[in-house]
C-alpha positions as a Python dict, from the first residue, in 0.01 Angstrom:
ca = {
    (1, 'X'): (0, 0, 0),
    (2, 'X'): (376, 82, -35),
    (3, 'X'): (563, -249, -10),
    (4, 'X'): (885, -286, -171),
    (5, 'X'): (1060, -542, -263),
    (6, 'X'): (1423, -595, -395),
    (7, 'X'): (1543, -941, -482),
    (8, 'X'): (1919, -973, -579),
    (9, 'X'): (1946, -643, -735),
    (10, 'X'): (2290, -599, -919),
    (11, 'X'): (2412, -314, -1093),
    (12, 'X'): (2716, -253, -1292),
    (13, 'X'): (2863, 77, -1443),
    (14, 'X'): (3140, -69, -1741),
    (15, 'X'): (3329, -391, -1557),
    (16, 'X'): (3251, -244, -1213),
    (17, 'X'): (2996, -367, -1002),
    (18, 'X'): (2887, -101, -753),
    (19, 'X'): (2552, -303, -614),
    (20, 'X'): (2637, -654, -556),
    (21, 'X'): (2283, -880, -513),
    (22, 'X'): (2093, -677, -303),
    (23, 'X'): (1771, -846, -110),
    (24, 'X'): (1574, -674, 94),
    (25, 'X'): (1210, -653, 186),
    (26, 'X'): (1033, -354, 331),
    (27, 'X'): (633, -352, 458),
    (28, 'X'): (374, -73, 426),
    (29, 'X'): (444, 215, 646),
    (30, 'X'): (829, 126, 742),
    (31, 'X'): (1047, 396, 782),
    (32, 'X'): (1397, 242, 664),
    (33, 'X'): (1718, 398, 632),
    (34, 'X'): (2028, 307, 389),
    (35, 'X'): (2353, 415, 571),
    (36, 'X'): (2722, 332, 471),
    (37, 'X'): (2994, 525, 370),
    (38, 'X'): (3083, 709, 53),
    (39, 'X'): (3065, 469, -263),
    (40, 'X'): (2882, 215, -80),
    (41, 'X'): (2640, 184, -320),
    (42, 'X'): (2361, 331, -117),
    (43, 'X'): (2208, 653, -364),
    (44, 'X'): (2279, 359, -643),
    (45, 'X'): (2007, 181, -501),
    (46, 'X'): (1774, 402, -404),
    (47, 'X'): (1793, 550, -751),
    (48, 'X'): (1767, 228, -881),
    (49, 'X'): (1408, 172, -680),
    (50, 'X'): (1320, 530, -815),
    (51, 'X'): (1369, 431, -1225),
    (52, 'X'): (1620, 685, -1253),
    (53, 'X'): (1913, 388, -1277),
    (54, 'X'): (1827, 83, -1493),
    (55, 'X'): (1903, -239, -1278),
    (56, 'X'): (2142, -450, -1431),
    (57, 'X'): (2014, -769, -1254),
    (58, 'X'): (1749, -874, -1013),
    (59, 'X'): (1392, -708, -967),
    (60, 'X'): (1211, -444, -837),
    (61, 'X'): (896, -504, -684),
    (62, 'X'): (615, -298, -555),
    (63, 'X'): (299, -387, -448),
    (64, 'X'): (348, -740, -582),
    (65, 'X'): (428, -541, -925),
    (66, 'X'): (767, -558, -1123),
    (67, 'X'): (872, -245, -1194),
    (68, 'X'): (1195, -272, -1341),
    (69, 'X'): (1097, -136, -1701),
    (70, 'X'): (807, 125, -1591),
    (71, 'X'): (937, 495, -1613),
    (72, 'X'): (966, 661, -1238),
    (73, 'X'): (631, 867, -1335),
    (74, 'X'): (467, 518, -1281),
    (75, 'X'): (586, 337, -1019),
    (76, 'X'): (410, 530, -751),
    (77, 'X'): (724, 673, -583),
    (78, 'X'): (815, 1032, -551),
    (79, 'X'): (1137, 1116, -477),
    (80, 'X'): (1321, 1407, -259),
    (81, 'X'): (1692, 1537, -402),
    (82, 'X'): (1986, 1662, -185),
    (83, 'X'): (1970, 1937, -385),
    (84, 'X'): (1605, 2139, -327),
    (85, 'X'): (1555, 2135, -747),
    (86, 'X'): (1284, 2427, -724),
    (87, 'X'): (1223, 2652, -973),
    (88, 'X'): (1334, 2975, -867),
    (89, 'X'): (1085, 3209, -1076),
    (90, 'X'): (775, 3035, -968),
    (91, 'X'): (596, 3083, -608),
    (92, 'X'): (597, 2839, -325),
    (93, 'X'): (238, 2726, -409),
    (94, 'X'): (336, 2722, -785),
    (95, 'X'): (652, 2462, -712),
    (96, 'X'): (426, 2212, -539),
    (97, 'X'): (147, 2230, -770),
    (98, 'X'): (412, 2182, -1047),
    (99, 'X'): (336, 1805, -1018),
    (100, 'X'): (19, 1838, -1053),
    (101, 'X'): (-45, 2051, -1310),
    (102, 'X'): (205, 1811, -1486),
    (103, 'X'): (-126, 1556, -1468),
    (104, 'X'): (-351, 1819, -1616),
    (105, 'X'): (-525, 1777, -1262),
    (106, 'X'): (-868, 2004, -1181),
    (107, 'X'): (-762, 2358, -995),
    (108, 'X'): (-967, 2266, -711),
    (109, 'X'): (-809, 1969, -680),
    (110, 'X'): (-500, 2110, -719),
    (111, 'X'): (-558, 2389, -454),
    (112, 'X'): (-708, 2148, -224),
    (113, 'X'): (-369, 1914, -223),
    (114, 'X'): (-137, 2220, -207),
    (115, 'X'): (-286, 2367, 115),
    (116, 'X'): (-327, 2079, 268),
    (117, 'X'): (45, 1995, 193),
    (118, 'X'): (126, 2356, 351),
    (119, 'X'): (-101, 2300, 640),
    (120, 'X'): (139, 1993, 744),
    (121, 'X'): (473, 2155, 647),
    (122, 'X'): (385, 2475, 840),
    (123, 'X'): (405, 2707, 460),
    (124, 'X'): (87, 2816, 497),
    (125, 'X'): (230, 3213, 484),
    (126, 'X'): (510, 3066, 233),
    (127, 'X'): (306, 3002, -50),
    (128, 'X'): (325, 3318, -243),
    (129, 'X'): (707, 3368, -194),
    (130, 'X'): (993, 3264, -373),
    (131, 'X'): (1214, 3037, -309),
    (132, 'X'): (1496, 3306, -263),
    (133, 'X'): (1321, 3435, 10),
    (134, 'X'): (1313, 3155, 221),
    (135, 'X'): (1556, 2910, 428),
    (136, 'X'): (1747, 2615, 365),
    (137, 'X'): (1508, 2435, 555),
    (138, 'X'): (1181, 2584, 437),
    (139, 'X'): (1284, 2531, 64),
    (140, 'X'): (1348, 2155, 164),
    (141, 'X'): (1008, 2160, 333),
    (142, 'X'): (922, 2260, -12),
    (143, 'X'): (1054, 2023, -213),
    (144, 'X'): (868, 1733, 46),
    (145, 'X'): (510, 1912, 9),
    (146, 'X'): (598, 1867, -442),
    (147, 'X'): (634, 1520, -309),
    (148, 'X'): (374, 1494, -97),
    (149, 'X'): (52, 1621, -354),
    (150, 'X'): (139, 1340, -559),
    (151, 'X'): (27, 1117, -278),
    (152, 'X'): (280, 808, -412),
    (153, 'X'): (284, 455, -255),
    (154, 'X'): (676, 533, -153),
    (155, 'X'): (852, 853, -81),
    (156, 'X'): (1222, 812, -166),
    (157, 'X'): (1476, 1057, 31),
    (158, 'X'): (1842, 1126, -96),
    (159, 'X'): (2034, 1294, 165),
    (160, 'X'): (1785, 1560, 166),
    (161, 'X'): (1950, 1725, 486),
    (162, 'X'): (2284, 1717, 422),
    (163, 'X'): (2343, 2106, 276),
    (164, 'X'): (2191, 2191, 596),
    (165, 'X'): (2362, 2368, 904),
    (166, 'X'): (2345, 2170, 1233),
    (167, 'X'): (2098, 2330, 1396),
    (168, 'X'): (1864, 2281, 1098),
    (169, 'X'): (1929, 1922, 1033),
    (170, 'X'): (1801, 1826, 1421),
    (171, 'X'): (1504, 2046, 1350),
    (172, 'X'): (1465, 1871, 991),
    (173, 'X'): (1469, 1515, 1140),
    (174, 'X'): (1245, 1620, 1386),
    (175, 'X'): (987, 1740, 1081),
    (176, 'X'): (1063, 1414, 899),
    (177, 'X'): (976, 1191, 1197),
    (178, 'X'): (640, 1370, 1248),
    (179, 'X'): (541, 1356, 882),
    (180, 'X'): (657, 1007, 878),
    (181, 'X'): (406, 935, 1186),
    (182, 'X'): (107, 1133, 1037),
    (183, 'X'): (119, 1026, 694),
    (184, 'X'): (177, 646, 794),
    (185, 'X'): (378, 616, 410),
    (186, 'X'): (643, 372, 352),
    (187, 'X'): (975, 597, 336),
    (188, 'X'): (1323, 534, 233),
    (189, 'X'): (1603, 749, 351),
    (190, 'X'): (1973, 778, 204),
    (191, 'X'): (2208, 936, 478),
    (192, 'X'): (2588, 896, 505),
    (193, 'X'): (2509, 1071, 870),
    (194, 'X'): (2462, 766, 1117),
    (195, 'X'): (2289, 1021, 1380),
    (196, 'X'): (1999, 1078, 1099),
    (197, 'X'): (1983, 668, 1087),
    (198, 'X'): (1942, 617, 1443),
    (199, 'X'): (1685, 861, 1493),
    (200, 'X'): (1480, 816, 1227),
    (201, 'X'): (1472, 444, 1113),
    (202, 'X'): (1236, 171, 1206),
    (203, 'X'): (1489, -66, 1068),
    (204, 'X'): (1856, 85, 924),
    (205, 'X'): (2041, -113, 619),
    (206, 'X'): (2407, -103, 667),
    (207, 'X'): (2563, -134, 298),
    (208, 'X'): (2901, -214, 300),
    (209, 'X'): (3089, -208, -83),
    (210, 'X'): (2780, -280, -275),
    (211, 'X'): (2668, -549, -21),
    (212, 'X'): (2413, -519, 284),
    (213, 'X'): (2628, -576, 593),
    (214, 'X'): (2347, -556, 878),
    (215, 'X'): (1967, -496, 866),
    (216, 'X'): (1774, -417, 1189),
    (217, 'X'): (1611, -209, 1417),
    (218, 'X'): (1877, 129, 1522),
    (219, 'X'): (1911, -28, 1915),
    (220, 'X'): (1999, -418, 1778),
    (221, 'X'): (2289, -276, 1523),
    (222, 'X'): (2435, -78, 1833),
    (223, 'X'): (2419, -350, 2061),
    (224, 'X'): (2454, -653, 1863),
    (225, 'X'): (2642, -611, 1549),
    (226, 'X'): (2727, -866, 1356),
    (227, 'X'): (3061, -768, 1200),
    (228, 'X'): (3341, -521, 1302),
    (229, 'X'): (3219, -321, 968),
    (230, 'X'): (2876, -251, 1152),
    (231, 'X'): (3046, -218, 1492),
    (232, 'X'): (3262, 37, 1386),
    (233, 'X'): (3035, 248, 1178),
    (234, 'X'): (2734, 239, 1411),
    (235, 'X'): (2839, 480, 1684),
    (236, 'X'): (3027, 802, 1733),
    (237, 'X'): (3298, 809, 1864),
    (238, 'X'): (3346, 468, 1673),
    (239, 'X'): (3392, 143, 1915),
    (240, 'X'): (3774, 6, 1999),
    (241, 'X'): (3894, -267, 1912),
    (242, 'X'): (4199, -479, 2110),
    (243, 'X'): (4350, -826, 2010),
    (244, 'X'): (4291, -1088, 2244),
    (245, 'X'): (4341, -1462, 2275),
    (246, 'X'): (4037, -1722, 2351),
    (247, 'X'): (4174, -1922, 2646),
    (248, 'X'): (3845, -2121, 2689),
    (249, 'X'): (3488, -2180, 2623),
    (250, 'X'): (3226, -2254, 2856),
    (251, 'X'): (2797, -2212, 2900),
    (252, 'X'): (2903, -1886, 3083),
    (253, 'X'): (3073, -1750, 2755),
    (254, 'X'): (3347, -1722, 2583),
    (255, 'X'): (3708, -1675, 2781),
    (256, 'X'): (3955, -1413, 2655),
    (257, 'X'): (4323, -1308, 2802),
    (258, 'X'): (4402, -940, 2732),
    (259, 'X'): (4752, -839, 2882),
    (260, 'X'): (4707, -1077, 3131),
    (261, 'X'): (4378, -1082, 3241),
    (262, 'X'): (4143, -1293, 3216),
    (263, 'X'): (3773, -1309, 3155),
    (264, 'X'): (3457, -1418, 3066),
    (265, 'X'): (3282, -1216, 2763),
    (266, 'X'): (2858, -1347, 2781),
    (267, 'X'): (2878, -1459, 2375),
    (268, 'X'): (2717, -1765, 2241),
    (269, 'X'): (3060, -1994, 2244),
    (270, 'X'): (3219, -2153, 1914),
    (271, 'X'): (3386, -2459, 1918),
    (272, 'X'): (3726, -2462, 1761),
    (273, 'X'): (3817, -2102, 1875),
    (274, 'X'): (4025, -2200, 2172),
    (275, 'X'): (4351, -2038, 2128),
    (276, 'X'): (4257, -1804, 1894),
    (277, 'X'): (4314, -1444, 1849),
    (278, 'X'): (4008, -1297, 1866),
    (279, 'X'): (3901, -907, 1838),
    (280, 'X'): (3753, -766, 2157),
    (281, 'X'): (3525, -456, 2072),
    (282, 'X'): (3438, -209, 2370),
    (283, 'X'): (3259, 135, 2294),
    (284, 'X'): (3404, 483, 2436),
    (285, 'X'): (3071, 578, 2642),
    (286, 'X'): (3111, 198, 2826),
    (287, 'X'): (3465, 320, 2941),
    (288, 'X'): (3506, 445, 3316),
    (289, 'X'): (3745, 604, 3535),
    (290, 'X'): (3690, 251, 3780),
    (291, 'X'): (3906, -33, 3730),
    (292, 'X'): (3610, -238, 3602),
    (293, 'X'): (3732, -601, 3474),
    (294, 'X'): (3979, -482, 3223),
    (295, 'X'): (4180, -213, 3325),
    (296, 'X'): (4398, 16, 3141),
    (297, 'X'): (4615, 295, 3170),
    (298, 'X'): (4605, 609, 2883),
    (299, 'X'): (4825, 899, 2816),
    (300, 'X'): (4539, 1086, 2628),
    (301, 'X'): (4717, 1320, 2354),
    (302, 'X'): (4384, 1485, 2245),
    (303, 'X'): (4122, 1579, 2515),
    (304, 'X'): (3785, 1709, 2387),
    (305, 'X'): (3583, 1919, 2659),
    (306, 'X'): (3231, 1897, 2539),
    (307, 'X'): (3061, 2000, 2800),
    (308, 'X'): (2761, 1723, 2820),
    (309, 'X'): (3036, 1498, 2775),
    (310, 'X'): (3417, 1435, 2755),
    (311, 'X'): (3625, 1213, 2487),
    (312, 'X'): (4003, 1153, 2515),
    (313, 'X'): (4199, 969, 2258),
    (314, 'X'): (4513, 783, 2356),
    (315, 'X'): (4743, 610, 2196),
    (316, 'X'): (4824, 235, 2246),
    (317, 'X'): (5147, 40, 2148),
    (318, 'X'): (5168, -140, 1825),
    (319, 'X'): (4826, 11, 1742),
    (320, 'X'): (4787, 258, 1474),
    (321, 'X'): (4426, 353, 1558),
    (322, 'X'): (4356, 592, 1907),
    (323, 'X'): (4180, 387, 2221),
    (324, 'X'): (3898, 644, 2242),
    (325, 'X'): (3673, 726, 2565),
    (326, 'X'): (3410, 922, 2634),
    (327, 'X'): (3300, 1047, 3018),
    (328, 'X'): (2989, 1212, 3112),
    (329, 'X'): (3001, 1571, 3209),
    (330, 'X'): (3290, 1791, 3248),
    (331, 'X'): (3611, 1596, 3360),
    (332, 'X'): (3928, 1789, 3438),
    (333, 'X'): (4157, 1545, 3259),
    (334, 'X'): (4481, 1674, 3084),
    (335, 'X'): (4643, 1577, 2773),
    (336, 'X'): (4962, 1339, 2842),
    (337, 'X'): (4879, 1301, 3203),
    (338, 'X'): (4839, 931, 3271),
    (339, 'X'): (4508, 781, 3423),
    (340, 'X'): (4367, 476, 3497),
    (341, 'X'): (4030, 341, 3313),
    (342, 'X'): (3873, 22, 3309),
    (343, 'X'): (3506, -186, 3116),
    (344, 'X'): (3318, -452, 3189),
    (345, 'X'): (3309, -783, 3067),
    (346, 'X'): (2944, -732, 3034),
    (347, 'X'): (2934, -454, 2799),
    (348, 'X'): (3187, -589, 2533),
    (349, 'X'): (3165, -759, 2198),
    (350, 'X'): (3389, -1065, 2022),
    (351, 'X'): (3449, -1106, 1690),
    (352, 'X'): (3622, -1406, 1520),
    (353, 'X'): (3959, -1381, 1264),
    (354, 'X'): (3777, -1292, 1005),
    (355, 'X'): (3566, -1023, 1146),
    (356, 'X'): (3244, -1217, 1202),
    (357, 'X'): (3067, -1152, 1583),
    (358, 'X'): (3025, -1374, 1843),
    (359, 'X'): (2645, -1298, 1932),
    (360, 'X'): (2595, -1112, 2249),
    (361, 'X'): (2367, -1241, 2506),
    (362, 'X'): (2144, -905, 2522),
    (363, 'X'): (1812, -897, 2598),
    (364, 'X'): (1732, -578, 2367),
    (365, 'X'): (1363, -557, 2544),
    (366, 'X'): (1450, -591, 2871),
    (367, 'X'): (1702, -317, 2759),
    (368, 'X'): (1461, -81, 2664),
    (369, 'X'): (1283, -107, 3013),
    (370, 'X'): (1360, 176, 3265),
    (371, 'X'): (1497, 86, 3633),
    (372, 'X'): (1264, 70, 3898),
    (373, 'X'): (1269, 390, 4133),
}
């Protein structure tokens, strides 16, 4: 099975409340991520869903079963740490039969699960080593096969990549993705690393200071978020944002004047907004060197040469935060040397006083079609 269910889930260490009413729903086979900053609230839960945290409010449900007072040995989760938590003196094999032998389970049985685990982690010539003698990434891959012989309803991940290097991590999320796909479980995935989020996830949950801020698919938080929280935390180099005033409202849109110029940004219009100030949201990559319909000119203090790509920060008066943008390729541009750069209407977002978006008018599956060649 491997539904989950979490209705209004609160929890409270002394007077502070670090989960605030947390509801969320998640169907068999799902692959869903928790993102958010540090103190979010994010491990909290997940630990919470695990029986390692008592809840302080709300239910846990799985499989149409409360689970709030059942120990984590039987809820039918099994749970991967940041930290690999294998026991150094035993084998490979020994460490992910450890469950197992834990439930007194037949040899044969035990020997069948642990191979097969092995087989799909690629530890097949692992298994008699110890866990000094291997990787960051294979003792990880260890610490997933102890999860996988227990065969649970929901495998639970806690930053499991994150004391990997770089190069690891990509080939880690890679692994996790396949396993994901073969095993068809339900998984849930704790990352502070957005990258991880959009890769991985069916659906990501934004948290946001105990609450959920955003829950959807990786492609509709980047291209329609619903708050400048979610807009600025999905996507690296985060998106800019520029005051501007709502001159008028029409079917077309929503019209916004921004140093003088004026245009038409394709949101779902608001009545009552005219003569607002309003927060116009544009991402680095949707910056160019044409004039587009906004135009700008940058004195770029900080130029990064990336090679696949080039970002340039630039500072803007009476803004504390850098206007960031990012080029593809290698661009000879030169820190404080003036240039010209301009966006589309098209490709911006609008959000309200207090933060709240304006929905785009994005067709996310006619997005995800190629161009005809």
């Amino acid at each position: 099975m491997g539904q989950l269910s979490l209705k209004t889930v609160i929890k409270t260490f002394g007077d502070i409340q670090v989960v605030k009413g947390v509801s969320l729903d998640v169907t068999e086979g799902e692959f869903v991520v928790f993102v958010g900053p540090s103190g979010c609230g994010k491990s909290t839960l997940l630990r919470m869903i695990a029986g390692l945290e008592h809840t302080s409010a709300g239910d846990i449900v799985i499989d149409g079963k409360r689970v709030n007072d059942l120990p984590p040995v039987k809820r039918g989760i099994a749970m991967v740490f940041q930290s690999y938590a294998l026991y150094p003196h035993m084998s490979v094999y020994e460490n992910i039969a450890f469950p197992l032998r834990v439930e007194r389970a037949p040899e044969e049985v035990i020997r069948q699960k642990v191979n097969a685990a092995a087989a799909i982690l690629h530890l097949e010539t692992r298994l008699q080593q110890k866990p000094g003698q291997l990787s960051g990434g294979q003792r990880q891959r260890v610490a997933i096969g102890r999860a996988i012989v227990r065969e649970p309803e929901i495998f639970l991940f806690d930053e499991p990549l994150s004391n990997l290097d770089a190069a690891l991590r990509s080939d880690m999320r890679i692994e996790l993705t396949r396993l994901h796909k073969q095993l068809g479980a339900t998984m849930i995935y704790v990352t502070h690393d957005q990258v991880e989020a959009m890769t991985m996830a069916d659906r990501i949950v934004v948290l946001n200071a105990g609450y959920i801020a955003q829950v959807g698919a990786p492609l509709e938080l980047y291209h329609k978020p619903q708050n400048t929280f979610v807009a600025g935390f999905i996507g690296n180099p985060r998106m800019n944002f520029l005051p501007v005033t709502c001159t008028g409202v029409s079917d077309a849109g929503v019209e916004v004047d921004w140093q003088g110029s004026r245009r038409v940004i394709p949101v779902e219009p608001r009545a009552g907004i005219e003569g607002a100030t309003l927060h116009l949201g544009i991402r680095p990559e949707h910056v160019t060197l044409e004039r587009g319909d906004f135009a700008l000119r940058l004195t770029p203090s900080v130029v990064e040469q990336l090679g696949q790509q080039t970002i340039g920060y630039a500072a803007l008066p009476g803004r504390e935060e850098n206007f960031c943008f990012v080029l593809p390729g290698t661009r000879v541009i030169e820190d404080d040397k003036p240039l010209d750069v301009g966006f589309a209407a098209a490709e911006c977002h609008l959000f309200d006083a207090e933060g709240q978006a304006l929905p785009r008018r994005v067709d996310l599956a006619a997005m995800s079609v190629p161009p005809a060649l």
